[in-house]
C-alpha positions as a Markdown table, in Angstrom:
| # | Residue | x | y | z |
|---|---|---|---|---|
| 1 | Unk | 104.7 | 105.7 | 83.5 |
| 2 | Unk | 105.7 | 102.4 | 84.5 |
| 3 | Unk | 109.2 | 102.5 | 82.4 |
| 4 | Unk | 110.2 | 106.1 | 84.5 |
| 5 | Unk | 109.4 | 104.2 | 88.1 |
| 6 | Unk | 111.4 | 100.4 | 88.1 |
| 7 | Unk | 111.0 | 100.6 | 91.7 |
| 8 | Unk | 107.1 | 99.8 | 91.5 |
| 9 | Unk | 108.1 | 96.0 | 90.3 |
| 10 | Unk | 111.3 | 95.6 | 92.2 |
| 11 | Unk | 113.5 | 96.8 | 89.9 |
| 12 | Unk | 116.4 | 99.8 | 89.2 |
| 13 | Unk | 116.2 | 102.9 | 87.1 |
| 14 | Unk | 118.5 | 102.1 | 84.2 |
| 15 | Unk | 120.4 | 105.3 | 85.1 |
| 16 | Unk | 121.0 | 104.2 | 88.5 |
| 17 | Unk | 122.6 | 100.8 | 87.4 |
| 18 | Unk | 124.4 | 102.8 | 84.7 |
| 19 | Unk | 126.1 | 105.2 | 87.8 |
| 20 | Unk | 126.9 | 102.0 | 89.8 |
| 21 | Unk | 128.9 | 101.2 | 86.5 |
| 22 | Unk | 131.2 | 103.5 | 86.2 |
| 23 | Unk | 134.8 | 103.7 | 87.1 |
| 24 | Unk | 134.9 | 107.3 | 88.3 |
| 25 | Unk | 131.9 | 108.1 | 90.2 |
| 26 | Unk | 130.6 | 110.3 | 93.1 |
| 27 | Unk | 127.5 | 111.0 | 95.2 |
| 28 | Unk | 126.6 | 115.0 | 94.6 |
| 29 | Unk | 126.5 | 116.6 | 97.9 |
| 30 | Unk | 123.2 | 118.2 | 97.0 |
| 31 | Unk | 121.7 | 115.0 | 98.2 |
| 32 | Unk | 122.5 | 115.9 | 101.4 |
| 33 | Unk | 120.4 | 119.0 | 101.4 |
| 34 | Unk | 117.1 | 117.5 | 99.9 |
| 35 | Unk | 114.2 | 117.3 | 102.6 |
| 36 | Unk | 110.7 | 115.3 | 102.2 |
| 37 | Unk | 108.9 | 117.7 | 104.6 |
| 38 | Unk | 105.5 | 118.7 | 103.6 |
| 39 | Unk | 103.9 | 119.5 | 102.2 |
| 40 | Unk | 106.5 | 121.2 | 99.7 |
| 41 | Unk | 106.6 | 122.2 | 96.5 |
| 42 | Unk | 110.5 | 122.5 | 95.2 |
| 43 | Unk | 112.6 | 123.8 | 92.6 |
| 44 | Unk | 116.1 | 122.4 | 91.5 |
| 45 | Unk | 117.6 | 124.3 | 88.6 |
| 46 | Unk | 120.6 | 124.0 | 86.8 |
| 47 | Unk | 121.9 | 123.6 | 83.7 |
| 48 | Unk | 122.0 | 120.6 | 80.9 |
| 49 | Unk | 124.2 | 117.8 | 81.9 |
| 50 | Unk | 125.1 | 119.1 | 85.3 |
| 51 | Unk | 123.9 | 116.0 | 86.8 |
| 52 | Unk | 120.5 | 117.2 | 88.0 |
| 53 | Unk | 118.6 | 113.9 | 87.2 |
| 54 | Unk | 121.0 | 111.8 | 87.7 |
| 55 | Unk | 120.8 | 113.3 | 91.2 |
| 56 | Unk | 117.4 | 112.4 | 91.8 |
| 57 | Unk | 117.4 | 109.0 | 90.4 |
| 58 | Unk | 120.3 | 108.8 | 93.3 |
| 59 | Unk | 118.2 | 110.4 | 96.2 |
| 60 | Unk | 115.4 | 107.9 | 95.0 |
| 61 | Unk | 117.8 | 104.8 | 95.2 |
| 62 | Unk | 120.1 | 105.3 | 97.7 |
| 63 | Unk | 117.9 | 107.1 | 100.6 |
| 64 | Unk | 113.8 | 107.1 | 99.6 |
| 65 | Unk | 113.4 | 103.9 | 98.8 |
| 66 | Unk | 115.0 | 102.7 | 102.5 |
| 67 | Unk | 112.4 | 104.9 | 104.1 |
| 68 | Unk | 109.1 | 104.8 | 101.6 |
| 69 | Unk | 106.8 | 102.2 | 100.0 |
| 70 | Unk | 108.0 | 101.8 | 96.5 |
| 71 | Unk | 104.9 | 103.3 | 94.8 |
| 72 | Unk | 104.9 | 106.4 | 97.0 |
| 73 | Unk | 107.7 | 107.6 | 95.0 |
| 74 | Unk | 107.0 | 108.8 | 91.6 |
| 75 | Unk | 109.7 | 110.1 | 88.7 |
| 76 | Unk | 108.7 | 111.4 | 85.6 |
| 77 | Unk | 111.1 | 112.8 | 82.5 |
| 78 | Unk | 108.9 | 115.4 | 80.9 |
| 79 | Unk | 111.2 | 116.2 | 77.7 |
| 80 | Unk | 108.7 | 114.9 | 75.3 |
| 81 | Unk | 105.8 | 116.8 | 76.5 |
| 82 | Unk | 104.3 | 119.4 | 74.8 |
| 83 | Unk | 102.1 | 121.8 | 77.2 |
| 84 | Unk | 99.9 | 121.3 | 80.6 |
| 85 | Unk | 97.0 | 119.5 | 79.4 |
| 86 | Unk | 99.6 | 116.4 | 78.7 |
| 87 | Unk | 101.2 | 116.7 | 82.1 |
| 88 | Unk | 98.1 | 117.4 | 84.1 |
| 89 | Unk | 96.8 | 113.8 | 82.0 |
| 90 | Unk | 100.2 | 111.8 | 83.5 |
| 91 | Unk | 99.6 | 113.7 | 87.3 |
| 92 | Unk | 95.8 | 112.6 | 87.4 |
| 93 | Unk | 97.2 | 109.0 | 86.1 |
| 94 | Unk | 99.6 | 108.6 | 89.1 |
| 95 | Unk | 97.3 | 110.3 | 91.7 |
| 96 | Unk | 94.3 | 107.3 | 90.6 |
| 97 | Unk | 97.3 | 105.1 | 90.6 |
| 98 | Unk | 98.6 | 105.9 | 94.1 |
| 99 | Unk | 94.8 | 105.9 | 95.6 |
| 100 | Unk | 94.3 | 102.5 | 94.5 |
| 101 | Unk | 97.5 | 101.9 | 96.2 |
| 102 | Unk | 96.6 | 103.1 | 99.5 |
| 103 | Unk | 99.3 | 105.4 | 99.7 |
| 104 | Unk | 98.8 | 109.0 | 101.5 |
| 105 | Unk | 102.1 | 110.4 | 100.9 |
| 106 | Unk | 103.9 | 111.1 | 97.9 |
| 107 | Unk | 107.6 | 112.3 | 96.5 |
| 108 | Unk | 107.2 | 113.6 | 93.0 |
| 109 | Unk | 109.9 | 114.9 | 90.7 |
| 110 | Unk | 109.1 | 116.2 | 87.5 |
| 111 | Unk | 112.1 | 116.5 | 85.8 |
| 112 | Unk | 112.8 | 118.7 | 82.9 |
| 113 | Unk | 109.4 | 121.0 | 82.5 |
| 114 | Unk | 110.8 | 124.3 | 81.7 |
| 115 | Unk | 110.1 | 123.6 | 77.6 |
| 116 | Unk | 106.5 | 122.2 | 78.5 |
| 117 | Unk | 104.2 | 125.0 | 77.5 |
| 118 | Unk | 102.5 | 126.2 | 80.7 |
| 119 | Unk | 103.3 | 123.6 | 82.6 |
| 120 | Unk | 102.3 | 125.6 | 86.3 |
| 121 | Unk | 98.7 | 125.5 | 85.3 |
| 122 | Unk | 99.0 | 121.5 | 85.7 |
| 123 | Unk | 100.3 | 121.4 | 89.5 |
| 124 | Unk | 99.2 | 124.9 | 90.4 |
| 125 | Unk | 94.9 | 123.7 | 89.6 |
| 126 | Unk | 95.8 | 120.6 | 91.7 |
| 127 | Unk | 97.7 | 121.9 | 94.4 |
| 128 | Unk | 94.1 | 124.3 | 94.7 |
| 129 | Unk | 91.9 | 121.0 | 94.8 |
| 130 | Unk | 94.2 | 119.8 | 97.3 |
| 131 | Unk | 95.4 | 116.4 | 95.7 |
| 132 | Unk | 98.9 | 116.8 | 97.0 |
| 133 | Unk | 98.0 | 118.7 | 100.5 |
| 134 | Unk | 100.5 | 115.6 | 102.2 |
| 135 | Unk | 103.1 | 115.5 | 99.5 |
| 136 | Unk | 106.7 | 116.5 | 98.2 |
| 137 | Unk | 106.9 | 117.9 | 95.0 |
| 138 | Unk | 110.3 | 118.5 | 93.3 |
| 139 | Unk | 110.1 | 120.2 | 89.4 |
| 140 | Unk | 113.3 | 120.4 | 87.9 |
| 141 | Unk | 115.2 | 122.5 | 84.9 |
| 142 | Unk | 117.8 | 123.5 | 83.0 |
| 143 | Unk | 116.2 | 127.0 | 81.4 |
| 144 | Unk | 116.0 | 129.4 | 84.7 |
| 145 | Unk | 114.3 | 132.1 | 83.5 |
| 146 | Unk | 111.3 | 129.5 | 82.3 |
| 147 | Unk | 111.3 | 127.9 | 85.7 |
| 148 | Unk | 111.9 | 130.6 | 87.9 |
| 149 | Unk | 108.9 | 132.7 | 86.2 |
| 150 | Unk | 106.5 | 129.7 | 86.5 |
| 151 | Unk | 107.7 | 129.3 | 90.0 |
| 152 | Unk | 106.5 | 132.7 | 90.9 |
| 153 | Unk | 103.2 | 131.6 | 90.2 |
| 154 | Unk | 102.4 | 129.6 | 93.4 |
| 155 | Unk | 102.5 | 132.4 | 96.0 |
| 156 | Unk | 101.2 | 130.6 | 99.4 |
| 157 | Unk | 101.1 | 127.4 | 97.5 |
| 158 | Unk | 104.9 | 126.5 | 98.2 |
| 159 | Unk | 104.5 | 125.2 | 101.8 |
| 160 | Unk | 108.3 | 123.9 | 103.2 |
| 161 | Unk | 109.6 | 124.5 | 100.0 |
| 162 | Unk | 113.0 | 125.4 | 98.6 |
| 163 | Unk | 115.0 | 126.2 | 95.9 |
| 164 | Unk | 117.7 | 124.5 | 94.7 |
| 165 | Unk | 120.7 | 125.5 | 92.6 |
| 166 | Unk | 123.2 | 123.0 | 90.5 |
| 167 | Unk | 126.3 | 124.5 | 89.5 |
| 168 | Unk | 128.6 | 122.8 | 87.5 |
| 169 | Unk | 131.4 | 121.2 | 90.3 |
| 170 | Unk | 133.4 | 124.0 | 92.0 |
| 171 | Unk | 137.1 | 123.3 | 91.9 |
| 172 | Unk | 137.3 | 122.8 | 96.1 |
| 173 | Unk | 134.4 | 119.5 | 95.4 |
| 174 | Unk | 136.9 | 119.1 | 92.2 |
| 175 | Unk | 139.9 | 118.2 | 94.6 |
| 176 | Unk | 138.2 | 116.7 | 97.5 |
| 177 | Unk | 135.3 | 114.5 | 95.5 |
| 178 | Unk | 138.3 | 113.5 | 93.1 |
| 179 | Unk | 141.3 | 113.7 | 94.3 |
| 180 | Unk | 141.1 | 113.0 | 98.5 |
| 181 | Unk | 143.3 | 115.6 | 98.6 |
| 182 | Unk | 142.9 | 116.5 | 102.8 |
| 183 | Unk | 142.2 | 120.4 | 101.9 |
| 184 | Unk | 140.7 | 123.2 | 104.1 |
| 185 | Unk | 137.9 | 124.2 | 103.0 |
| 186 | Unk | 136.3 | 127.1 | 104.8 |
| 187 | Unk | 133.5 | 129.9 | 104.5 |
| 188 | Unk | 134.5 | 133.1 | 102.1 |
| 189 | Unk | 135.8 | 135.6 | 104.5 |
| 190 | Unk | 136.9 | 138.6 | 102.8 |
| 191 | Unk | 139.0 | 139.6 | 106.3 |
| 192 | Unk | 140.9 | 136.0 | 105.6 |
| 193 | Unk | 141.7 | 136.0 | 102.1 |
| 194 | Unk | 145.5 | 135.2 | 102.8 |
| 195 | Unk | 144.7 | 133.1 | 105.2 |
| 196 | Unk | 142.5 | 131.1 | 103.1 |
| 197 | Unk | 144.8 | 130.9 | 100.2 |
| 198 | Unk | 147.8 | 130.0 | 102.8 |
| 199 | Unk | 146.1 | 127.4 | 104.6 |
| 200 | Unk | 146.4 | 124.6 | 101.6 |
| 201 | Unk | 149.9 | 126.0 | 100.3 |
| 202 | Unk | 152.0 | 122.7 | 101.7 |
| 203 | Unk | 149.7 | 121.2 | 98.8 |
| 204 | Unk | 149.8 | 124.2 | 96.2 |
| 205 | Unk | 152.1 | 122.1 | 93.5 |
| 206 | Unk | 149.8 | 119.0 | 93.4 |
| 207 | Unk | 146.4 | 121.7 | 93.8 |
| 208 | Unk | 148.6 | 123.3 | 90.8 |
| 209 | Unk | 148.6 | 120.3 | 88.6 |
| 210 | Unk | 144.9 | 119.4 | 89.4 |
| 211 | Unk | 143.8 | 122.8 | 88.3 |
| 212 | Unk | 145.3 | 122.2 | 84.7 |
| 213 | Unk | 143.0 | 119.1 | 84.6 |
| 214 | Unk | 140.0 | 121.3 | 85.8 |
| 215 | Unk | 141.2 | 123.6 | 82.9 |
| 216 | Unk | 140.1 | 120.8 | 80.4 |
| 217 | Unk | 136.9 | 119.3 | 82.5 |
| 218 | Unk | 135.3 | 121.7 | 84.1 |
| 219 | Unk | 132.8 | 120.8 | 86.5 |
| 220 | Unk | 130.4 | 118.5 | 84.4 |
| 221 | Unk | 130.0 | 115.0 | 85.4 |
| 222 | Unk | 129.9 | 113.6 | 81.7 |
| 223 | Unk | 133.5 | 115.4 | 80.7 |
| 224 | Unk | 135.2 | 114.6 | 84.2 |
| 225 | Unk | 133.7 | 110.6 | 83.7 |
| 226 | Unk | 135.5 | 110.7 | 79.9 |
| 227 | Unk | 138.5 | 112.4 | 80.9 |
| 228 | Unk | 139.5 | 110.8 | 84.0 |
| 229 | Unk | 138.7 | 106.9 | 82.4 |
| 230 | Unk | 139.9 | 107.5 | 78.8 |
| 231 | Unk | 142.5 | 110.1 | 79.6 |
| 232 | Unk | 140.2 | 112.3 | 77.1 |
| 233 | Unk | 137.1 | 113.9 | 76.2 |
| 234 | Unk | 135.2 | 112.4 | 73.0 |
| 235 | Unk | 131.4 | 112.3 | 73.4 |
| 236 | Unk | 131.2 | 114.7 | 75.6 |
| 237 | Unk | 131.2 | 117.8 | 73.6 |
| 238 | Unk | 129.1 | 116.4 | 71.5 |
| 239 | Unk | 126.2 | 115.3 | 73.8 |
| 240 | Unk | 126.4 | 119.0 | 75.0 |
| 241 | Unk | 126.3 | 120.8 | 71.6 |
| 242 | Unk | 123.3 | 118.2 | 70.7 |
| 243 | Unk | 121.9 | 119.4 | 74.2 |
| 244 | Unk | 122.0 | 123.0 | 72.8 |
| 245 | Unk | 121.1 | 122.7 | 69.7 |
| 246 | Unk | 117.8 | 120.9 | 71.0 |
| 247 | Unk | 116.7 | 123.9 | 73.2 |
| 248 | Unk | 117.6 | 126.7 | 70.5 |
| 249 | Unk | 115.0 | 125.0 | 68.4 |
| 250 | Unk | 112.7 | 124.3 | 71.2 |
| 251 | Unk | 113.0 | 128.5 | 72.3 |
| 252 | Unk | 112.1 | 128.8 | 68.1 |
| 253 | Unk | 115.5 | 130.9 | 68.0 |
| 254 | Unk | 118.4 | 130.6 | 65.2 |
| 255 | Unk | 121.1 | 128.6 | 65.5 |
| 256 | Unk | 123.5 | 130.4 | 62.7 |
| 257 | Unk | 122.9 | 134.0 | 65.0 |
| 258 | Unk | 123.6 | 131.6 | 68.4 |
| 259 | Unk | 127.0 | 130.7 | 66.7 |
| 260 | Unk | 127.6 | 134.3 | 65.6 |
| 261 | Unk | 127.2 | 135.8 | 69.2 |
| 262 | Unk | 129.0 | 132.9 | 70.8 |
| 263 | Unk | 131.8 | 133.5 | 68.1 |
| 264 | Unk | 132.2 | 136.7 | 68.3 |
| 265 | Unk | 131.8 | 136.4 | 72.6 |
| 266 | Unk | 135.1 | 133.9 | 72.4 |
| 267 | Unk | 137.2 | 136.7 | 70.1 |
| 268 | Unk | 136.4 | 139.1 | 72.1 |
| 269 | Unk | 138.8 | 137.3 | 75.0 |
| 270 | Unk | 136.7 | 139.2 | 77.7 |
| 271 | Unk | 137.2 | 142.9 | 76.7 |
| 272 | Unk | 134.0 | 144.8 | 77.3 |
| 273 | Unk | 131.5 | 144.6 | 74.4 |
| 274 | Unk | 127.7 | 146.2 | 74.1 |
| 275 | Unk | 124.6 | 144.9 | 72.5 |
| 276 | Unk | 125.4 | 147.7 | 69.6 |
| 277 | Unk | 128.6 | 146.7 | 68.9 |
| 278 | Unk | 127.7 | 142.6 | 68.7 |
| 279 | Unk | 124.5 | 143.8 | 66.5 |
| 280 | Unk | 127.2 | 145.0 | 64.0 |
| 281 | Unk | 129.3 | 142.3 | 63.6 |
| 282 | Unk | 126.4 | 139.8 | 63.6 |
| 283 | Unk | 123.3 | 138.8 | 61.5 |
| 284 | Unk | 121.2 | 140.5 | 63.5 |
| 285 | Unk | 118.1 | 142.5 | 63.1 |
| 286 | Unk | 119.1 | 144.9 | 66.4 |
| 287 | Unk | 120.5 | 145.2 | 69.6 |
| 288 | Unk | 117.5 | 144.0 | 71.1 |
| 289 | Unk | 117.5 | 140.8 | 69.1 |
| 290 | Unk | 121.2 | 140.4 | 70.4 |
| 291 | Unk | 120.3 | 141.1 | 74.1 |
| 292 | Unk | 117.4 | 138.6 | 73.9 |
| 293 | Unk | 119.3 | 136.0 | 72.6 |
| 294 | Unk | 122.3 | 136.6 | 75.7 |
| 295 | Unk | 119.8 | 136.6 | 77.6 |
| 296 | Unk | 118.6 | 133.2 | 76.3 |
| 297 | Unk | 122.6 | 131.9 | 76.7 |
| 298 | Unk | 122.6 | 133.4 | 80.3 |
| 299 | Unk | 119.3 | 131.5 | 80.9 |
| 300 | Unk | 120.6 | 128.2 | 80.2 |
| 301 | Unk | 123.8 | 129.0 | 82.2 |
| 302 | Unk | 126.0 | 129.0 | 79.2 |
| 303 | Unk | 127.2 | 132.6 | 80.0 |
| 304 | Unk | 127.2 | 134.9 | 82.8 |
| 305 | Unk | 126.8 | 138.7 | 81.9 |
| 306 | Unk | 129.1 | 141.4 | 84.0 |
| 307 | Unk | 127.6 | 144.8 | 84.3 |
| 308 | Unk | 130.1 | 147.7 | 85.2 |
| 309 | Unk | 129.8 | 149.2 | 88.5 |
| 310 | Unk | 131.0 | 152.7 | 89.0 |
| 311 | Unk | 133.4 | 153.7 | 92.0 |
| 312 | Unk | 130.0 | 155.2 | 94.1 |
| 313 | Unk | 128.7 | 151.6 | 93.5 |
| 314 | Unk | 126.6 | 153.0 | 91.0 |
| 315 | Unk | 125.4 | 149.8 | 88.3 |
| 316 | Unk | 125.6 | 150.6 | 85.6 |
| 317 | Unk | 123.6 | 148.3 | 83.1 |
| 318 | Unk | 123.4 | 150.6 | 79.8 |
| 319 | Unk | 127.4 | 150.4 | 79.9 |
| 320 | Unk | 129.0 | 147.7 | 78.0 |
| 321 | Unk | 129.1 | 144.2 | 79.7 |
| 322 | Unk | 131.6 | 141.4 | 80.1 |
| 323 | Unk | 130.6 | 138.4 | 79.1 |
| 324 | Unk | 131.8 | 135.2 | 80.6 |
| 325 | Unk | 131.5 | 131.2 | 79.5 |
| 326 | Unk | 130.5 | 129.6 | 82.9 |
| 327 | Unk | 133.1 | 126.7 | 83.0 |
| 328 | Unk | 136.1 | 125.9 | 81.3 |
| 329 | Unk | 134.0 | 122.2 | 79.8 |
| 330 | Unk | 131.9 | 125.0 | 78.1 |
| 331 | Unk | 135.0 | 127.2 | 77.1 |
| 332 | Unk | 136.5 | 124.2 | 75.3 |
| 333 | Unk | 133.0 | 122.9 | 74.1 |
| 334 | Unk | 132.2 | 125.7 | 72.5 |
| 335 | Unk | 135.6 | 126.5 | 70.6 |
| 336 | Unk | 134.8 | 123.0 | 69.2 |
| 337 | Unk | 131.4 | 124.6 | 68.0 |
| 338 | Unk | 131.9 | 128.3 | 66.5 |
| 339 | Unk | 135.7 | 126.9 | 65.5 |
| 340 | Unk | 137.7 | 129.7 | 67.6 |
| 341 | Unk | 140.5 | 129.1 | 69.3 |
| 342 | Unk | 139.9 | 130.0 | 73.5 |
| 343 | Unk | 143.0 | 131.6 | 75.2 |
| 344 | Unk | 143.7 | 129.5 | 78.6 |
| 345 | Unk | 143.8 | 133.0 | 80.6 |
| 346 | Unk | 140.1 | 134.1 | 79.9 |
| 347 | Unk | 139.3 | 131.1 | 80.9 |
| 348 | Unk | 141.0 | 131.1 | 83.5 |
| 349 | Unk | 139.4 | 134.8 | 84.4 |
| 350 | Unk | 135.6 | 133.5 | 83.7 |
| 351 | Unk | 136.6 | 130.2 | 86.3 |
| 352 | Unk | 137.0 | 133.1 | 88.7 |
| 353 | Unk | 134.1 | 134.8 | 88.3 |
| 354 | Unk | 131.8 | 132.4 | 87.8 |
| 355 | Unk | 133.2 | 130.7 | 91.7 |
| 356 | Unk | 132.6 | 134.2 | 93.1 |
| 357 | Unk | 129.4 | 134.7 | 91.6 |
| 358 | Unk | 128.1 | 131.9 | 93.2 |
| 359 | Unk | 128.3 | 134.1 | 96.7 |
| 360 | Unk | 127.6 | 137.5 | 95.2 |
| 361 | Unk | 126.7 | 140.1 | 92.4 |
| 362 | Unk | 129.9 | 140.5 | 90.3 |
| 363 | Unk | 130.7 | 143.7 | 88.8 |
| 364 | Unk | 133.7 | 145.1 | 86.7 |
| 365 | Unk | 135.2 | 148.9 | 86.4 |
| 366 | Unk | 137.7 | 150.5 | 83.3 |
| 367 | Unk | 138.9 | 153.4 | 82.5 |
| 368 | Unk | 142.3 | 153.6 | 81.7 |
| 369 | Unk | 142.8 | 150.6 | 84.2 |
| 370 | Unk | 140.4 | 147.6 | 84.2 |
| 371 | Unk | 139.7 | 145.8 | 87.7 |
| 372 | Unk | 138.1 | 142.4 | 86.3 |
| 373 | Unk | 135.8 | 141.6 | 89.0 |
| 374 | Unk | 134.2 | 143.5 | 91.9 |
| 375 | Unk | 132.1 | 142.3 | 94.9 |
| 376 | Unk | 130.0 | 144.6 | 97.2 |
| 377 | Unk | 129.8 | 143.9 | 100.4 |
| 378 | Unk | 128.5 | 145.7 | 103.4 |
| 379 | Unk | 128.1 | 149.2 | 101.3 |
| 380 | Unk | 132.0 | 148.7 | 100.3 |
| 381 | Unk | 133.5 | 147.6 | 97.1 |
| 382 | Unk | 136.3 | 145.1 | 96.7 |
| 383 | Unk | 137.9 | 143.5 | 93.4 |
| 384 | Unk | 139.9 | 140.7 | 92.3 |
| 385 | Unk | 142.0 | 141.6 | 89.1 |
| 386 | Unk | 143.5 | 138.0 | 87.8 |
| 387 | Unk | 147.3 | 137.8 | 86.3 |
| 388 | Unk | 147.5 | 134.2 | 84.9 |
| 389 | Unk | 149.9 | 135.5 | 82.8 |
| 390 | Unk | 153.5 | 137.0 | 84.5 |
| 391 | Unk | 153.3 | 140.3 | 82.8 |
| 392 | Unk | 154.4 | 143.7 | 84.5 |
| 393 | Unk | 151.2 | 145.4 | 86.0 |
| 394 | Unk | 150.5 | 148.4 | 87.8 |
| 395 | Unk | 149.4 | 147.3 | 91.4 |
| 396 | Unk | 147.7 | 150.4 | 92.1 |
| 397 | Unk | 143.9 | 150.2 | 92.0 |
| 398 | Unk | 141.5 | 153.3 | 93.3 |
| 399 | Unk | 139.4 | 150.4 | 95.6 |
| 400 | Unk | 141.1 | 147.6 | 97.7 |
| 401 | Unk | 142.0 | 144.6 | 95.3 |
| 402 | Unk | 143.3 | 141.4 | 95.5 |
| 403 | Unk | 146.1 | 140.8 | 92.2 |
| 404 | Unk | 145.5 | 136.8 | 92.1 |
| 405 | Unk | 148.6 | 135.2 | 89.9 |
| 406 | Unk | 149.1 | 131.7 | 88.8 |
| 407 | Unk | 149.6 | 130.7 | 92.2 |
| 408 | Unk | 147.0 | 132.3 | 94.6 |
| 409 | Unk | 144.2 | 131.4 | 91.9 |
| 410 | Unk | 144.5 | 127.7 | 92.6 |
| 411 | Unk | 145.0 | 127.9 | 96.4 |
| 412 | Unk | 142.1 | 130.5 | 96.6 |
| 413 | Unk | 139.1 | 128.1 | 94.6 |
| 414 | Unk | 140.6 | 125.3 | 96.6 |
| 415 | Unk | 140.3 | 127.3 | 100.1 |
| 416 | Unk | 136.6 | 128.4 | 99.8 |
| 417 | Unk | 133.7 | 126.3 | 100.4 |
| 418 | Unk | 131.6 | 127.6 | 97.8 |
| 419 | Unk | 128.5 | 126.0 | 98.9 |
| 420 | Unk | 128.4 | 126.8 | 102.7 |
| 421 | Unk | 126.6 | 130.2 | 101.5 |
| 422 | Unk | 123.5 | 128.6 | 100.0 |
| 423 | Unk | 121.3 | 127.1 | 102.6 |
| 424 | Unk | 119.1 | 126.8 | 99.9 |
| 425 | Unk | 115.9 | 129.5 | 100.3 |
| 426 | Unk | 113.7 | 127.9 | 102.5 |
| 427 | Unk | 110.1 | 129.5 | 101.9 |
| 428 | Unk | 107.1 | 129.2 | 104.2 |
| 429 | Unk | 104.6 | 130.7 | 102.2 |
């Protein structure tokens, strides 16, 4: 234990003196929203390489440490343990540890649990005894399903707690985190969508040429670090595919189908596919073998599935989907892996998306027209059909839509605050 917690003996996490290092760096504004009320058990999910321990190893450094004996703060990276038994063995180690200490209050982050098997039983039998009645819990993951399925398992055992989501960075953090450049940036307002993409337009050629880089970078730390010091990404693609290919054979699935499906997901350039249709063209036992295995990609926040939505707003989820690479890092990451070539506008179309579905449900509708992306809100539908491209289009759509070219695409994910939404749930069970 003592190698996870420096602070104990006086000293910094290496990954702490590793982020004072760099040239390009940033503190993640999810630091602002973490709380040590309790007691509280948390959850921050998020995918691989977003950033999410790096983040704690920051809260640690830069704010608990001013505020909390040393060995009242306790980290520990559980990516090498197998099921509860082990991490209930390093929980009873730091709770004799901390006694002999004196020490009556606790932060605890358990990074990384989702592939230890049954990890809940560990903290759920000992939040029952009452060993951490005083303390603040935070577990941490990158596979949500895993996490938020475990998490479900402490009903009135959560106290103050909340969850917390880590999205790869929007393109609105992108400019100001990055760039300083002195943007408005305001809550979604579907009455003030003109106004919102107006508001930054004195700065639309500079947002323009910022968005090209965000095109190549995405919002992961790692890729943004490489680009924006080497004027290129090297390692970074391959830390992430080693990253993937590590949890495909944790979740006992097969990487050859993982490449097929994410193969034939690129080719496809967005049009609307079906389980069937993907069981067809891949090495695949059925549908359902296909579904679980999206499923599995959606899980890690690799993709993000669109249902159609009928114009009654009907969902309809036996339809065929849309299927969506989360960021443009992954887009280009990816290419790299299944060796197909990504078109810049469905990247382009899944960078839309996956900003909005950060606020809301996204749908999409076709028939002999397509409307790429449709919010409900307040019992009424309303879509966003992207144009990166300057094609001749038919403008009329049967529900109100927004036609977002190569200009209002930029100024629009620069315009919206796309984490005023998400208090973060705050439970009180």
């Amino acid at each position: 234990m003592e190698e996870y917690n420096p602070w104990w003996f006086g000293e910094e996490h290496f990954k702490f003196s590793e982020w004072k290092s760099y040239r390009i760096k940033w503190i993640p504004e999810i630091l602002k929203r973490f709380h040590t009320e309790g007691f509280s058990l948390n959850f921050l999910i998020g995918p691989r390489q977003i950033g999410k321990t790096m983040s704690i190893i920051l809260f640690i450094h830069t704010i608990l440490l001013r505020k909390y004996k040393p060995e009242s703060i306790f980290y520990y990276s559980c990516d090498e343990l197998t099921d509860f038994r082990e991490l209930g063995e390093i929980l009873d180690n730091y709770y004799n540890y901390r006694k002999s200490m004196n020490v009556r209050k606790s932060i605890i982050f358990l990074d990384e649990v989702t592939f230890v098997e049954e990890w809940w039983r560990a903290l759920k039998s000992r939040i029952d005894q009452g060993l951490f009645k005083n303390d603040v819990i935070y577990v941490s993951g990158s596979a949500s399903i895993e996490l938020i399925s475990g998490k479900e398992r402490f009903p009135g055992r959560r106290g103050y707690g909340r969850d917390y989501y880590m999205f790869p960075m929007d393109f609105s953090e992108y400019l100001r985190v990055l760039h300083k450049v002195p943007i408005v940036a305001q809550k979604f307002d579907l009455e003030k969508l003109e106004e919102i993409i107006d508001v930054n337009r004195i700065f639309k050629e500079k947002i323009f040429d910022i968005f090209q880089r965000y095109l190549v970078t995405g919002g992961f730390p790692l890729a943004i670090r490489e680009f924006y010091e080497n004027g290129r990404i090297t390692s970074a693609y391959k830390t992430y595919i080693d990253w993937l290919k590590s949890d495909i054979t944790k979740s006992k699935r097969n990487e050859r189908l993982v490449k097929e499906i994410l193969s034939l997901i690129i080719r496809a350039r967005l049009s609307p596919v079906s389980w069937n249709r993907i069981s067809k063209e891949v090495s695949a036992s059925s549908p359902n073998t296909v579904r679980d295995y999206i499923e599995f990609l959606e899980n890690l926040f690799v993709l993000k599935v669109v249902p159609y939505i009928d114009l009654s707003g009907r969902i309809m989820y036996r339809k065929r989907k849309k299927i969506h690479i989360v960021d443009p890092f992954l887009y280009n990451t990816i290419s790299r892996f299944v060796k197909e070539k990504v078109y810049e506008d469905q990247v382009v179309e899944s960078v839309v998306v996956s900003h909005l579905s950060r606020i809301f449900d996204v749908y999409y509708w076709k028939n002999s027209k397509e409307i790429d992306s449709i919010i409900k809100q307040n019992s009424k539908l309303f879509g966003f059909e992207v144009k990166w491209s300057f094609k001749p289009y038919d403008r009329r759509y049967p529900i109100k839509t927004m036609v977002l070219d190569k200009e209002k695409i930029p100024l629009l994910l620069a315009g919206v605050n796309w984490n005023s939404f998400n208090p973060d749930a705050h439970t009180t069970e």
